[in-house]
C-alpha positions in Angstrom: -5.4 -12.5 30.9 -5.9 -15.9 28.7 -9.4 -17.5 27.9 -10.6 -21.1 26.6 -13.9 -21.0 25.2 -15.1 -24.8 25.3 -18.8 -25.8 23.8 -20.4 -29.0 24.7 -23.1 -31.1 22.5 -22.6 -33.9 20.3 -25.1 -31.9 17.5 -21.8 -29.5 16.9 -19.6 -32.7 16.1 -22.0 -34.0 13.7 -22.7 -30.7 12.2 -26.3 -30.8 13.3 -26.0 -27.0 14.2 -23.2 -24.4 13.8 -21.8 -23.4 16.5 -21.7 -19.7 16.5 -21.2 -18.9 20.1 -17.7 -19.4 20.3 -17.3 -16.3 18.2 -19.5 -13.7 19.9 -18.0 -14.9 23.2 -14.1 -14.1 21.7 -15.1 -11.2 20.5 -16.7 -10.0 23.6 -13.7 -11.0 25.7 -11.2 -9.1 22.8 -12.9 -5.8 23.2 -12.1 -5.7 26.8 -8.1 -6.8 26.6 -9.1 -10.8 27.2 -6.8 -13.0 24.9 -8.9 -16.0 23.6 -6.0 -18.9 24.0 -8.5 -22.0 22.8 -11.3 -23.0 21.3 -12.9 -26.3 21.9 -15.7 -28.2 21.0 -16.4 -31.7 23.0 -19.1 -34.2 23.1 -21.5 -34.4 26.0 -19.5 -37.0 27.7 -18.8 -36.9 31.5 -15.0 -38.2 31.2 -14.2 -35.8 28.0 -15.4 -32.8 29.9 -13.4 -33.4 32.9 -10.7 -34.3 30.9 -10.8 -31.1 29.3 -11.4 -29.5 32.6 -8.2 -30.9 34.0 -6.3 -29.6 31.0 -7.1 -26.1 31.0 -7.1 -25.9 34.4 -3.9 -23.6 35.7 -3.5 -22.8 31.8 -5.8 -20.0 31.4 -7.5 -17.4 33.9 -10.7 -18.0 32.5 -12.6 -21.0 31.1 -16.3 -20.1 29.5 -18.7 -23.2 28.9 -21.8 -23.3 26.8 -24.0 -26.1 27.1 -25.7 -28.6 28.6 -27.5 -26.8 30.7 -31.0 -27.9 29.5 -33.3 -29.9 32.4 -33.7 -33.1 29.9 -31.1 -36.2 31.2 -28.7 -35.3 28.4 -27.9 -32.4 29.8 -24.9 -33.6 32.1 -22.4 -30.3 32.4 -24.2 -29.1 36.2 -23.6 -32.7 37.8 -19.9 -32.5 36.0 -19.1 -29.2 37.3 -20.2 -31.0 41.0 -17.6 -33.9 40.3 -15.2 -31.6 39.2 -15.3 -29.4 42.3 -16.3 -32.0 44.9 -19.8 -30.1 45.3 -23.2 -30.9 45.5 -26.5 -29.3 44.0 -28.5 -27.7 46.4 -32.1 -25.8 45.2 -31.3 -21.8 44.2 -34.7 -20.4 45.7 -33.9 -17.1 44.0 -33.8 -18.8 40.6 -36.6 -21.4 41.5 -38.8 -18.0 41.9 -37.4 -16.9 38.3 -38.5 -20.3 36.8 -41.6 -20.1 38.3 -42.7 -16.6 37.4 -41.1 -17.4 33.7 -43.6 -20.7 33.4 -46.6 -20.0 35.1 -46.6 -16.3 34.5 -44.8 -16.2 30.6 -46.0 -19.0 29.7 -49.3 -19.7 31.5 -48.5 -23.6 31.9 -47.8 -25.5 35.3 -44.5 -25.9 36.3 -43.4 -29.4 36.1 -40.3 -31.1 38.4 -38.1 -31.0 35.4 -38.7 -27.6 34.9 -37.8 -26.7 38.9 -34.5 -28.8 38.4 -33.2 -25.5 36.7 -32.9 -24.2 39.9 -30.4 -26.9 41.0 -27.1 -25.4 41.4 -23.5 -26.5 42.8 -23.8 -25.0 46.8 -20.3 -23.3 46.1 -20.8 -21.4 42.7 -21.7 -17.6 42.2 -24.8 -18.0 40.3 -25.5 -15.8 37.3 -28.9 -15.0 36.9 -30.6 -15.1 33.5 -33.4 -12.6 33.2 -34.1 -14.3 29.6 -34.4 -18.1 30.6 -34.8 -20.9 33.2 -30.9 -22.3 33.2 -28.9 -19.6 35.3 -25.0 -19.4 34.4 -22.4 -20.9 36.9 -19.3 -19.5 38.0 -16.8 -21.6 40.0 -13.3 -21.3 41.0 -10.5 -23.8 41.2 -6.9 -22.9 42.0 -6.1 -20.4 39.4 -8.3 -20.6 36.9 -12.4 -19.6 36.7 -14.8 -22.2 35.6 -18.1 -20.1 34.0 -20.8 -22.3 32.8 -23.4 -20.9 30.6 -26.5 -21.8 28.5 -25.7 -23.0 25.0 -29.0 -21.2 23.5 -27.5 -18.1 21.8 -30.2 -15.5 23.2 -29.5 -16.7 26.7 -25.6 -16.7 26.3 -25.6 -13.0 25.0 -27.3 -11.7 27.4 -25.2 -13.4 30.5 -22.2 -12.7 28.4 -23.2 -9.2 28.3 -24.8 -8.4 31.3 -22.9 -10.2 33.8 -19.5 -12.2 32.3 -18.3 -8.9 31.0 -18.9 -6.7 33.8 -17.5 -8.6 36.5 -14.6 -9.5 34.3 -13.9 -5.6 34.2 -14.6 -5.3 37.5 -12.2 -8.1 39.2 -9.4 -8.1 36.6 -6.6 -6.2 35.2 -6.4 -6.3 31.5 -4.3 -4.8 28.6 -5.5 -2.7 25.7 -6.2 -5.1 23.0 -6.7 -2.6 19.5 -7.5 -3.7 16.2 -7.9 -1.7 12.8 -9.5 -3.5 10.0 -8.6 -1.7 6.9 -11.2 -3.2 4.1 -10.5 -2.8 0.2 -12.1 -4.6 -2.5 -11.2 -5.1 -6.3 -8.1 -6.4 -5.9 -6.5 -10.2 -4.7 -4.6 -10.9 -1.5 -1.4 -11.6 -3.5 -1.4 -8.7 -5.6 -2.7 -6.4 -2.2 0.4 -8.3 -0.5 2.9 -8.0 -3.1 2.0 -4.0 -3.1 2.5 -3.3 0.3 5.3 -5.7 0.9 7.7 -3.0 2.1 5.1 -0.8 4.1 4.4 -4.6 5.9 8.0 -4.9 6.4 8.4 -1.7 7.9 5.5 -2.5 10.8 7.1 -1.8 14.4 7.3 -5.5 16.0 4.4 -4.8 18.6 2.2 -4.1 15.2 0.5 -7.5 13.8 -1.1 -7.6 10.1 -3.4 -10.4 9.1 -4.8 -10.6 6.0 -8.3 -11.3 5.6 -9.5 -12.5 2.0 -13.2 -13.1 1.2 -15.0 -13.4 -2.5 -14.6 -9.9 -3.9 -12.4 -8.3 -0.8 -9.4 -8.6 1.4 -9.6 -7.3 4.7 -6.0 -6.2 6.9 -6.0 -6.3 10.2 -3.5 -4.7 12.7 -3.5 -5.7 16.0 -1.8 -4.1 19.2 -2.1 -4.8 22.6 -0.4 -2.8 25.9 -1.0 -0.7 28.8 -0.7 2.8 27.2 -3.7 3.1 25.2 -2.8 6.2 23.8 0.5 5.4 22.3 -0.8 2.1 21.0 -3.9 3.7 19.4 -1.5 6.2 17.7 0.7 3.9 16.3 -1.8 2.2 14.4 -3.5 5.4 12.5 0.1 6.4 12.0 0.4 3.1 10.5 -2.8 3.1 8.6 -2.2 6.9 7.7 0.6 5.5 5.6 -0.9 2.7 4.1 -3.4 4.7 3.0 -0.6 6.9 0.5 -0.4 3.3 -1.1 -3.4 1.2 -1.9 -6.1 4.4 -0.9 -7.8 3.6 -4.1 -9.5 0.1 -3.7 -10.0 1.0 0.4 -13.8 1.5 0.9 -13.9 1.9 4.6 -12.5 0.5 8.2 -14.5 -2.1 9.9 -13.3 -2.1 13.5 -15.4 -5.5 14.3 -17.9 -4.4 11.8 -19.1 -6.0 9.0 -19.4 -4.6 5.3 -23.6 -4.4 6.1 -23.0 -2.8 9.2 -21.3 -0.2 7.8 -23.3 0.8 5.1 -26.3 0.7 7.7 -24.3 3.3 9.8 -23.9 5.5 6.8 -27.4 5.2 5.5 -28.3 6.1 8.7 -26.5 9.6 8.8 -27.5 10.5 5.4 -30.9 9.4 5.8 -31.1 7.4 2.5 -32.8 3.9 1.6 -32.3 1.0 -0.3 -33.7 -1.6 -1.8 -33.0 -4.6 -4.1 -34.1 -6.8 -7.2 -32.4 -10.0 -7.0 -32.1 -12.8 -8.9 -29.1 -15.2 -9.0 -28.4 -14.1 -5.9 -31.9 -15.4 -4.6 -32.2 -12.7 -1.9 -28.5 -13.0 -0.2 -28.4 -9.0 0.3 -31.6 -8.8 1.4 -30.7 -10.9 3.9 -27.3 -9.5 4.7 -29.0 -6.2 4.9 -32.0 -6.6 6.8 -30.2 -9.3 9.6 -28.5 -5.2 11.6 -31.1 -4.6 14.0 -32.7 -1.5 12.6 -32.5 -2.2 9.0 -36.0 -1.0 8.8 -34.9 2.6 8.9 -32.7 2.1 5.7 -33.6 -1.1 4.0 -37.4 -1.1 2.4 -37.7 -4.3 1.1 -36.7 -6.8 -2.1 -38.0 -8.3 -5.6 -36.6 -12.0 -6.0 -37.3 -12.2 -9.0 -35.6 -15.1 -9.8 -37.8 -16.5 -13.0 -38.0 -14.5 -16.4 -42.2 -14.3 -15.7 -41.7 -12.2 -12.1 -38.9 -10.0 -13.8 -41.7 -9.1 -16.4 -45.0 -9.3 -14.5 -43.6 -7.7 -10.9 -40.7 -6.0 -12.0 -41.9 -4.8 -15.2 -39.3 -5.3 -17.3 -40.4 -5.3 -20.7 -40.5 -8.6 -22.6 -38.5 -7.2 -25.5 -35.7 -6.2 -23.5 -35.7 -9.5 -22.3 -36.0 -11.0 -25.8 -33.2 -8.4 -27.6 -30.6 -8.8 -24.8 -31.3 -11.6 -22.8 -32.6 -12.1 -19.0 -28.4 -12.2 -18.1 -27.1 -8.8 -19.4 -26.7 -5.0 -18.1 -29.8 -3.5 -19.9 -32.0 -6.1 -17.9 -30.0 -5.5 -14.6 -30.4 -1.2 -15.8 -34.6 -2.4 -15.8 -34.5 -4.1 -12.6 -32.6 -1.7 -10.3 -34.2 1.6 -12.1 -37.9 -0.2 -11.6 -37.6 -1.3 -8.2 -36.1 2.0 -7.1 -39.2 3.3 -8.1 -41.9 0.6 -6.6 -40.1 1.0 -3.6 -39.6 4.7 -3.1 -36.3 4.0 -2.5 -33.1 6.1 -2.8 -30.5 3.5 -3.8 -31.5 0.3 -5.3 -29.0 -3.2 -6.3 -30.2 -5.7 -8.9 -28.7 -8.8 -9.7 -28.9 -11.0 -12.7 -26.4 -13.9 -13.6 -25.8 -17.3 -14.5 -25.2 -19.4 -11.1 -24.9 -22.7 -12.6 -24.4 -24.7 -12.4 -26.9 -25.0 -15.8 -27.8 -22.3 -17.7 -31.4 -21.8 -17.4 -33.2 -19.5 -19.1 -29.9 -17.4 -20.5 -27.5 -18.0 -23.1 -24.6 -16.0 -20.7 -22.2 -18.6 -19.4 -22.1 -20.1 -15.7 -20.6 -17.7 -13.4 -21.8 -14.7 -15.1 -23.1 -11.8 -13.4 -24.6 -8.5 -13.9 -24.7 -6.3 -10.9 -26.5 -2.7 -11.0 -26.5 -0.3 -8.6 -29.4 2.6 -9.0 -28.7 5.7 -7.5 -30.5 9.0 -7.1 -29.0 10.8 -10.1 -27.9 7.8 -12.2 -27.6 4.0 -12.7 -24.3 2.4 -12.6 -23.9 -1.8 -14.4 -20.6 -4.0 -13.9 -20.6 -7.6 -15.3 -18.6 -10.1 -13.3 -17.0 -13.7 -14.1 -17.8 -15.4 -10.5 -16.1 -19.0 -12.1 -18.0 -21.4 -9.6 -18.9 -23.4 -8.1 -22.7 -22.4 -7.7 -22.0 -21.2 -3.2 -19.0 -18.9 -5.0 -21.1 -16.9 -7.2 -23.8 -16.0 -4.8 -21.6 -15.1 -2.7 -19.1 -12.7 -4.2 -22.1 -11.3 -6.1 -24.1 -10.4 -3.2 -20.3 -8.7 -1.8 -19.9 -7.1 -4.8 -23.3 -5.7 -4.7 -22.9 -4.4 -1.2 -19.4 -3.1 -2.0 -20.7 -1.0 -5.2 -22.9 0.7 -2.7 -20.4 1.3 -0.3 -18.2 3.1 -2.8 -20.8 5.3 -4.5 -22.3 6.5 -0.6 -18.9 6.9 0.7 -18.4 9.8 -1.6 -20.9 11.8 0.2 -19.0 11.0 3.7 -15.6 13.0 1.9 
């Protein structure tokens, strides 16, 4: 089963907002054996979306739309859809009552005509009804391919996505088992991570796919399988991953299986029932951020110092002036101070501290630009690495605030062994 995901709005093109929808929507559909075949993005332009219609249409099973949905006159996808289909829009009273209850009971406010227009649908669609907003998602059929239109507000697309996309998907269609294993590693660069497991990758059965995933500080492998037997396939890869382990099992930190490097450590903190915290300052509070963004952080993460001036490392941090003065703000005895002493304000287990040289000036340290400091506070002892990010400024953040994470993964994976 193929799938085009196609977003509509003119603020994508510009680059007014980043379209992130596309992503959750392709992930979704891999989970459950649906191949995403495209990905487009057009403007809000009657002609382009039928155009695009008309192109995808007998190419792929499924086409999912986000956008334009809204009940201002820009919004132009339901009247489309109607020209598309030879339909009309006819009042939903179903979703008129949903509007209704949302603004005059939610929101305490009259309802207004534009706000009822949300309950204009095309008479021949299945209507998807959206617990979480006023635009309800549309699902049409034409020929051999289904046309599903949804909001483009990310809250409201999950939740029809996941509550009723998904499940009739499963329910009307047959699909293959789609698997992937994400193998992540860290330390070392793609080429020299390729170059090391040339012959194990050349060795792969055909039906086995490896991507290689490289991102500041880590490279990521991916193997992918897809078939009907779902036990052979999903033995063939941790064959396959058995083996690679015999080669490279010293820079592999973990698998991510659609996770991400702060999910993972949040699933582990979890089960050992251990917190963290961090001290940052180059990194400006990127692993807070990474961190706290899992829903349920709150369990594991406690909080973070940005201490990104000299006077907060001293005055909130406490790190003593003459530390400062002796090694300067950018070197491992200041990032020792800053993990050790926010471990402690905290109450936390684990704590990360950061301190480098961003760039792309100096500031306040004689270190050069892309230098960093990364220290990692655990409950028996206090672990500094320095690091030479290069730049530009984006760079160094961000393989810093990777590294960080990936220093913790390391030392509370030992406790999973």
């Amino acid at each position: 089963m193929k799938a085009a995901i196609v977003t509509i709005g003119d603020e994508i093109l510009i680059g007014q907002i980043v379209d992130t929808n596309s992503g959750f929507i392709a992930k979704s559909l891999d989970r459950i054996g649906v191949e995403v075949f495209e990905m487009l993005s057009i403007s809000d332009s009657r002609e382009h979306i039928l155009n695009t219609f008309l192109k995808l249409q007998n190419t792929v099973d499924i086409v999912i739309i986000t956008g334009g949905l809204g009940p201002t006159k820009d919004d132009i996808t339901k009247k489309t859809f109607c020209d598309y289909f030879e339909d009309e829009l006819v009042v939903d009273t179903v979703v008129l009552a949903h509007v209704t209850e949302l603004i005059e009971g939610f929101y305490k406010r009259a309802i207004t005509q534009i706000n009822k227009d949300q309950a204009l649908v095309p008479s021949k669609c299945t209507v998807l009804h959206n617990q979480v907003g006023t635009a309800p998602g549309l699902w049409m059929k034409k020929e051999n391919t289904v046309f599903v239109s949804l909001p483009g507000v990310p809250f409201e697309m999950k939740y029809l996505i996941e509550n009723e996309i998904i499940p009739k998907v499963v329910r009307d269609y047959h699909r293959p088992y789609i698997i992937h294993k994400t193998i992540l590693t860290y330390g070392r660069g793609e080429s020299a991570v390729a170059e090391q497991i040339e012959e194990w990758e050349n060795n792969l059965p055909e039906f086995i796919k490896l991507a290689y995933l490289p991102a500041p500080g880590r490279v990521r492998l991916r193997l992918s399988v897809k078939g009907t037997d779902k036990q052979l396939l999903e033995k063939s890869i941790e064959e396959n991953v058995a083996s690679l382990t015999k080669i490279i099992g010293d820079i592999i930190v973990g698998f991510e299986d659609d996770e991400t490097l702060e999910v993972i450590l949040g699933q582990i903190l979890t089960r050992q029932n251990k917190t963290i915290s961090t001290a940052e300052s180059c990194t400006g509070g990127t692993i807070a951020q990474l961190l706290s963004s899992i829903p349920g952080a709150s369990s594991y993460f406690k909080g973070s110092v940005v201490a990104y001036s000299t006077e907060v490392k001293q005055n909130v941090l406490g790190v003593s002036k003459n530390l400062i003065e002796e090694h300067s703000v950018v070197s491992a005895e200041v990032a020792k101070a800053m993990a050790l002493n926010v471990k402690t304000l905290l109450k936390t287990d684990y704590a990360i501290a950061t301190t480098g040289n961003a760039g792309p000036s100096k500031g306040d340290a004689s270190a050069e630009v892309g230098t960093v400091y990364i220290a990692l506070a655990t409950p028996n002892e206090v672990m500094v690495e320095k690091f030479d990010f290069g730049q530009p400024r984006e760079k160094v953040i961000d393989r810093a605030s990777v590294k960080g994470l990936e220093m913790l993964l390391k030392e509370i994976s030992k406790k999973e062994l």
